[in-house]
N, C-alpha and C positions, 0 to 999 in steps of 0.2 A: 548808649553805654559802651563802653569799651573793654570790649571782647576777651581780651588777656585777660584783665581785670579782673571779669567775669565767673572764667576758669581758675583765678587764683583761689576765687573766693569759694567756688563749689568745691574747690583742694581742703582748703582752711576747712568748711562746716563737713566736708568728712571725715579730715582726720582729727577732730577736735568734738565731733558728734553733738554741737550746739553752734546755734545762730547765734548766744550770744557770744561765748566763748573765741567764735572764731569773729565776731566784731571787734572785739580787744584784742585779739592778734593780730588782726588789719587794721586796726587804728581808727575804723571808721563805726557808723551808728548801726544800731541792729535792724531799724528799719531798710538802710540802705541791701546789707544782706540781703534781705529777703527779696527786696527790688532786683538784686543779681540774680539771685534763684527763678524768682517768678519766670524773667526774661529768658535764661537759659530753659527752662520747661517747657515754657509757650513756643520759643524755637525749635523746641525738639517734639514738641505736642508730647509729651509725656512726664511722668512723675519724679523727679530723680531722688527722693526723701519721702519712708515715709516720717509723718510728723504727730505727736500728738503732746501733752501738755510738761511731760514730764522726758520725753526722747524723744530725737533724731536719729532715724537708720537710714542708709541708703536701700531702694527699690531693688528690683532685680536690673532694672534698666539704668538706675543708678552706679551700679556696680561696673556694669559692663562699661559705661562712659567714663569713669572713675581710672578704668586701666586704660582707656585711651586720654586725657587728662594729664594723668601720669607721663606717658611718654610726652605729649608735646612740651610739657613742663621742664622735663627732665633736658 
């Protein structure tokens, strides 16, 4: 999976605070999302969202990756 990509998509389900949400603003399926997420977590061995049926928030460790994120992005 590609990398950018990745990070664009953990930008999008932050600042958009839904996987599906930020699928329609990346154009792409909500499953694939979550394939970006999984990856990036399992990379980092940690949580970056927590999740449950009705919200998406970012972790504490979510947060902190989120300002780093931010600058490569930027």
């Amino acid at each position: 999976m590609n990398q950018l990509l990745s990070l664009r998509v953990f930008a999008a389900v932050a600042q958009e605070g839904s996987f599906v949400r930020a699928a329609e603003r990346m154009q792409i399926s909500t499953p694939m999302v979550s394939k970006h997420i999984a990856r990036l977590e399992e990379r980092l061995g940690a949580r970056l969202f927590h999740r449950n049926s009705r919200n998406v928030a970012l972790s504490d460790v979510g947060r902190v990756y989120w300002e780093s994120v931010k600058a490569i992005l930027a």
